[in-house]
ChimeraX commands (.cxc) that place a marker at each C-alpha (Angstrom):
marker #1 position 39.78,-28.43,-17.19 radius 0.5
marker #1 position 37.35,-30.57,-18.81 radius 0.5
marker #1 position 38.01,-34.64,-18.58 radius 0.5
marker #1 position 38.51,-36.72,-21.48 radius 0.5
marker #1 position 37.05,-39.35,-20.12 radius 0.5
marker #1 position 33.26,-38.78,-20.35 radius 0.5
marker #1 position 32.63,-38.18,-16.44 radius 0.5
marker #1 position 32.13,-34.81,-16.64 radius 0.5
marker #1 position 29.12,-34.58,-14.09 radius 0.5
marker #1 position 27.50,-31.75,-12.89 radius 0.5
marker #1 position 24.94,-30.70,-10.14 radius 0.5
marker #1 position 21.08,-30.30,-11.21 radius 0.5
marker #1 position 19.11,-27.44,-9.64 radius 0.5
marker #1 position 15.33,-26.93,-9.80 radius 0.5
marker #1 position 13.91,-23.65,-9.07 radius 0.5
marker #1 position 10.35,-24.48,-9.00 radius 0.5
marker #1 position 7.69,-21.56,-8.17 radius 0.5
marker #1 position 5.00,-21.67,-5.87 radius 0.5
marker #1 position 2.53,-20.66,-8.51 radius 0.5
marker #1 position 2.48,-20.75,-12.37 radius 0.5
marker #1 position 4.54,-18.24,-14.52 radius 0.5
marker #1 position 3.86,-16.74,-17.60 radius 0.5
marker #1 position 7.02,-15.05,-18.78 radius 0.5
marker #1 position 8.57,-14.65,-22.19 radius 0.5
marker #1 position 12.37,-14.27,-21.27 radius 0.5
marker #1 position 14.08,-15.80,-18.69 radius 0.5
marker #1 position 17.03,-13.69,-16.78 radius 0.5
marker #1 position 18.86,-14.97,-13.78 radius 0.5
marker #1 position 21.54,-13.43,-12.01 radius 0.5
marker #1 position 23.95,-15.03,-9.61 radius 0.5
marker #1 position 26.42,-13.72,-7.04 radius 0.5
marker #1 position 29.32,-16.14,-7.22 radius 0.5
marker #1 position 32.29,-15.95,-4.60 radius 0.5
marker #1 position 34.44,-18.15,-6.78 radius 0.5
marker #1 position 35.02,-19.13,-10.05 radius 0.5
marker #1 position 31.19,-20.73,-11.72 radius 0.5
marker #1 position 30.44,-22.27,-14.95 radius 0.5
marker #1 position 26.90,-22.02,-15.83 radius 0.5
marker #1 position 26.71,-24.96,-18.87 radius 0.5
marker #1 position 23.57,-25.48,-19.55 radius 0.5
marker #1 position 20.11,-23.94,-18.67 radius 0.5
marker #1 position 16.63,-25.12,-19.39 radius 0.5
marker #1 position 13.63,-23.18,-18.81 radius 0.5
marker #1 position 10.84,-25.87,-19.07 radius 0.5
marker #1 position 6.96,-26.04,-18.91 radius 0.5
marker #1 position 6.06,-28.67,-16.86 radius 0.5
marker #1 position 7.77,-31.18,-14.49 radius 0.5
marker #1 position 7.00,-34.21,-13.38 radius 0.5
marker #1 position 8.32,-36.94,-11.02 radius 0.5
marker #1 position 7.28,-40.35,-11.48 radius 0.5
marker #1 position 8.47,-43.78,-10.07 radius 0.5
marker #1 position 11.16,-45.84,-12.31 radius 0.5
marker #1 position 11.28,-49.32,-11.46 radius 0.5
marker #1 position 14.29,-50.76,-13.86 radius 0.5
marker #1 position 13.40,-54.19,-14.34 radius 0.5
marker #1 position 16.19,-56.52,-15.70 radius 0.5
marker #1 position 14.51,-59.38,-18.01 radius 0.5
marker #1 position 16.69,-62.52,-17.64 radius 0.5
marker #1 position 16.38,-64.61,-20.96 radius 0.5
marker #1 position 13.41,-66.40,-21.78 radius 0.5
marker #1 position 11.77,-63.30,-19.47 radius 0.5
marker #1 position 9.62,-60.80,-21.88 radius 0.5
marker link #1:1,2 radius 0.2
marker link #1:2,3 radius 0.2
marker link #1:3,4 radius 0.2
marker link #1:4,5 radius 0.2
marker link #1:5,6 radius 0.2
marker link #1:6,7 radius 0.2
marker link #1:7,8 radius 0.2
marker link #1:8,9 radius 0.2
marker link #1:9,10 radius 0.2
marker link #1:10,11 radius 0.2
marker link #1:11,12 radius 0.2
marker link #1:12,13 radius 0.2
marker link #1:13,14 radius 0.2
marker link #1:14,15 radius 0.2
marker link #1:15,16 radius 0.2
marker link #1:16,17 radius 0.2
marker link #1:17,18 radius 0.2
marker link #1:18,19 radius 0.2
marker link #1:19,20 radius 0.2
marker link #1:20,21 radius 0.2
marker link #1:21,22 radius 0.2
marker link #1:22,23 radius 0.2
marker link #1:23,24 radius 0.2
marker link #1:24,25 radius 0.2
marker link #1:25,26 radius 0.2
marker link #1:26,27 radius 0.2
marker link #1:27,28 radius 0.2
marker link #1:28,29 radius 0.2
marker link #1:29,30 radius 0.2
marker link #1:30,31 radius 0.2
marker link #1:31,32 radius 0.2
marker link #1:32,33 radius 0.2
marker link #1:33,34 radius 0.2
marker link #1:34,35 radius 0.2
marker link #1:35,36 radius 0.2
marker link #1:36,37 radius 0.2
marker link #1:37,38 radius 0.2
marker link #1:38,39 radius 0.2
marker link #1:39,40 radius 0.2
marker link #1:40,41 radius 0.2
marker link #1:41,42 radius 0.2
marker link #1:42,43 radius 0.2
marker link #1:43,44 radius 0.2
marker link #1:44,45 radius 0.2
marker link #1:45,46 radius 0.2
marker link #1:46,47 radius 0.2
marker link #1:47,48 radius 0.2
marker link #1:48,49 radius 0.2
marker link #1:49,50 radius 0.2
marker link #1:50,51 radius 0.2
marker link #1:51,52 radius 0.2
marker link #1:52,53 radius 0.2
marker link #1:53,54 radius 0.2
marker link #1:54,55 radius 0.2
marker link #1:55,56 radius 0.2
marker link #1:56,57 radius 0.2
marker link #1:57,58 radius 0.2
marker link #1:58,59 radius 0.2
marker link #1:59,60 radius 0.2
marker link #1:60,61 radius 0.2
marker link #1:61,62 radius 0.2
view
């Protein structure tokens, strides 16, 4: 069951290669022991991580 209250979360897993991949499908396969709901799947190009710093401007700040 699904909440109606917009806190669905879910965990984020990145399978990252050692080296480059050229591939032109995707296929995983996974060996669940219990129920698993696969809802979304992104196959991307490039990732990054980079340093946020969430700065909160008080007014009169810019």
């Amino acid at each position: 069951m699904m909440p109606d209250d917009e806190t669905a979360t879910g965990f984020t897993y990145d399978l990252i290669p050692s080296e480059p991949v050229e591939a032109r499908h995707v296929r995983f396969k996974i060996d669940a022991e219990r129920t698993l709901t696969v809802s979304e799947v992104q196959v991307l190009d490039e990732i990054s991580y980079t340093l946020f710093d969430l700065h909160i401007a008080l007014p009169g700040e810019g």
